[in-house]
C-alpha positions in Angstrom: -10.9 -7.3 -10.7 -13.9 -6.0 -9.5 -14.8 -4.6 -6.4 -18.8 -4.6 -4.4 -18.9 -2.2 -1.5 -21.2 -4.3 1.1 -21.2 -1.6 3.6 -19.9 1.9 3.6 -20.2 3.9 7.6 -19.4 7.6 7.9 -16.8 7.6 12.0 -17.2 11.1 12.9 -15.5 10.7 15.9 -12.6 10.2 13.8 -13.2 12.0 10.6 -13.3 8.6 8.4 -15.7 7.0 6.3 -15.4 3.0 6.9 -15.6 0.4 3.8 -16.1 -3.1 3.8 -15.8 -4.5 0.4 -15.4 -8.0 -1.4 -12.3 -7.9 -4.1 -13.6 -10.5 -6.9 -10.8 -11.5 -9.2 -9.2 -14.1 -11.8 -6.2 -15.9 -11.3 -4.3 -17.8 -8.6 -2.9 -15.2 -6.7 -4.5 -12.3 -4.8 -4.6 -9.0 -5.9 -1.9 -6.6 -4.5 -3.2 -3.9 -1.9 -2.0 -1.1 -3.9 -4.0 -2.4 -7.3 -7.2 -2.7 -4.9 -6.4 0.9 -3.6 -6.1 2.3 -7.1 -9.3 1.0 -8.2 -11.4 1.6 -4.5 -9.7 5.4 -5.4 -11.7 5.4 -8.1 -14.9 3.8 -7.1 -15.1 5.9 -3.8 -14.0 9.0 -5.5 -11.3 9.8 -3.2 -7.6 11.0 -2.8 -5.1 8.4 -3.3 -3.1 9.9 -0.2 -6.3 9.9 2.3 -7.3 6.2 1.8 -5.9 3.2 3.8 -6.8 -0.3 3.5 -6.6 -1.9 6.7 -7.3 -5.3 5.7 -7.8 -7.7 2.7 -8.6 -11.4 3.0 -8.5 -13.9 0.6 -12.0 -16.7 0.9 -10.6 -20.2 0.9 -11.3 -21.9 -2.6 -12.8 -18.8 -4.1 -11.4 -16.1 -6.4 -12.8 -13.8 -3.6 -11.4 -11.5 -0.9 -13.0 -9.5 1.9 -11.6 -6.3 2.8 -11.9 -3.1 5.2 -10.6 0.3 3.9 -10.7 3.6 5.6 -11.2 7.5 4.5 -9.8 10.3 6.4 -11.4 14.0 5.8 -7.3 15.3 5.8 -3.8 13.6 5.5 -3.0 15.0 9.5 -5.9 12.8 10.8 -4.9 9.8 8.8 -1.3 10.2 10.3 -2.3 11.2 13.6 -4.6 8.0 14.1 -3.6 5.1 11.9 -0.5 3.0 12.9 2.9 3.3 10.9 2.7 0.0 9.5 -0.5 0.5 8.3 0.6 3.6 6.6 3.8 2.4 5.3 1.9 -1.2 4.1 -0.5 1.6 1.5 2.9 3.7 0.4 3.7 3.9 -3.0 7.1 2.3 -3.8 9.6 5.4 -4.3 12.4 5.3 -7.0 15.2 7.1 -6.3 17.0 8.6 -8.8 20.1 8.6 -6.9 20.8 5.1 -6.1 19.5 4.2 -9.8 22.1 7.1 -11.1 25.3 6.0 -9.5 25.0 2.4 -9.7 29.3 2.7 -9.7 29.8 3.4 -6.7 28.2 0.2 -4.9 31.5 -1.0 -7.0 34.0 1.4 -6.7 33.4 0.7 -2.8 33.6 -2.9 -2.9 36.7 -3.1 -5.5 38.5 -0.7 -2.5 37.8 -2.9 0.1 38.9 -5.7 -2.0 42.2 -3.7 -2.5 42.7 -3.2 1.1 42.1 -6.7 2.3 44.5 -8.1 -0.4 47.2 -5.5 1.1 46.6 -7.3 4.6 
C-alpha cells in the first residue's frame, strides 16, 4: 500500500492540519482505515491518538482510494470537535482480558437457565 499526500492545509481556527491523500493498493478489497492510519502515522509523523481519518473512498475500477485525514495539536481538541462516530470508527479494537479469562461463565450461566426452565 502506498500512500501520496495531494494536499496537506494547516486549520488554525481548529488546531488541525487537513490531508487529502490517495491510498494506492493491490488486491480486491480496500484497505482497512486503521492499516491506512498506521502507515499516514508514519508518513506525517504524528501520534497515533491525535489523527482521524474522516474519509476513505475507493475509485471505481482502480486499485485507488481518495481520502481526507485530520491532525489535532492535543487529544481535548480532537474530542471536543470531531463527532463520536468519527472517533469511535479510528479506535483501536480493545481485548479484554476479562471476557477472554472467564470464558466459563457465558456457560455456567446458560447451563442454569437450562436447569431452571427444565424445573418449569
Amino acid at each position: 500500500m502506498e500512500i501520496d499526500i495531494i494536499q496537506k492545509k494547516e486549520n488554525k481556527v481548529l488546531n488541525r492540519t487537513e490531508v487529502k491523500f490517495d491510498c494506492i493498493y493491490t488486491g480486491k478489497t480496500t484497505p482497512k482505515i486503521l492499516n491506512v492510519k498506521n502507515k499516514l502515522v508514519t508518513l506525517l509523523d504524528t501520534k497515533k491518538e491525535l489523527l482521524v481519518i474522516d474519509s476513505l473512498q475507493p475509485n471505481y475500477g482502480e486499485a485507488k482510494a481518495t481520502g481526507y485525514a485530520k491532525f489535532y495539536d492535543s487529544k481535548e481538541d480532537l474530542e471536543s470537535i470531531e463527532p463520536k462516530h468519527i472517533i469511535e470508527k479510528n479506535k483501536e479494537p480493545e481485548t479484554n482480558s476479562k471476557e477472554e479469562s472467564n470464558p466459563d461463565d457465558e456457560k455456567t450461566t446458560s447451563n442454569e437457565d437450562k436447569a431452571t426452565s427444565d424445573e418449569k
